[in-house]
Steps between C-alpha positions, in 0.01 A plus 500: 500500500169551320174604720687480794251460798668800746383722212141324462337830726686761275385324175173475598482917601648524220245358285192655734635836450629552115549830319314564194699394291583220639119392494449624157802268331380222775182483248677507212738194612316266752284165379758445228407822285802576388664236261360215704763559763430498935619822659468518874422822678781596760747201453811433730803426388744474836490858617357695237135477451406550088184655457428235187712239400397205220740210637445290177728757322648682821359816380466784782292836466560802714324757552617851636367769617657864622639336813731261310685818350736519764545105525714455242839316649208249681383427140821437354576270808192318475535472107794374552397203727204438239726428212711265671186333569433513144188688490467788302368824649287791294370814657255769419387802692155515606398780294617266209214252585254749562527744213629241230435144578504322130860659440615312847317152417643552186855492654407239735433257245803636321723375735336166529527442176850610517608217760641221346280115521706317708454842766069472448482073555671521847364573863696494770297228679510263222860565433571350810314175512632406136860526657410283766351238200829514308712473864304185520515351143851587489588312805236206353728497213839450688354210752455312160824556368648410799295183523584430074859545621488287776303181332794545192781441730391186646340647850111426595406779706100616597322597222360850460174493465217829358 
């Protein structure tokens, strides 16, 4: 679902080839810059490929140009998918970067600051493995029960051992 490989080639054109704009707010939020938080440049996320997403607070930035005018039921679609993944989409036009730049970091960081703390902690990656480490504890938890149940009525059965 995220950086899927069939799209590796794309992503990688992608990021050889930017627009303007897209290089000029790459500088502004690579290494960290912008409230100690990772963007990656051209990020997948199943189909659609983002041209910056943060995954620690599933933050997405578009960036459109003149071509996108007439795209707009593909945006909604794609917007659409986004949000049920839970990651929040904000777009500017290109001339927005280009001619006014603070006003659109200003934003960005608006909307991070926006997102609630429970939204900012979580990657998807992490997410996962922490579910498999309370799957596990859980199931820890009802081998002992089941092994304080069975030594209280009388039975002597294997222990369960850590």
């Amino acid at each position: 679902m995220y950086n899927d490989q069939l799209q590796k080639f794309r992503r990688r054109q992608l990021r050889k080839n930017p627009t303007e704009a897209e290089t000029i707010l790459w500088q502004e939020v690579r290494d960290k810059k912008m409230s100690n938080l990772r963007f990656h440049r051209q990020y997948s996320v199943s189909p659609y490929i983002l041209d910056f997403f943060c995954p620690k607070i599933r933050l997405a930035i578009e960036l459109d140009g003149d071509q996108y005018k007439s795209a707009k039921e593909y945006d909604a679609e794609r917007e659409s998918f986004l949000k049920g993944k839970g990651i929040i989409t904000i777009r500017f036009w290109n001339n927005e970067i280009l001619k006014n730049l603070p006003d659109v970091l200003e934003k960005i960081t608006e909307v991070q600051r926006s997102l609630p703390p429970l939204v900012i902690r979580e990657e998807p990656h992490k997410v996962r493995r922490v579910g498999y480490l309370l799957e596990i504890m859980l199931i820890f938890a009802i081998l002992k029960s089941y092994e304080r149940l069975l030594s209280n009525t009388g039975h002597r059965q294997k222990s369960f051992k850590r």
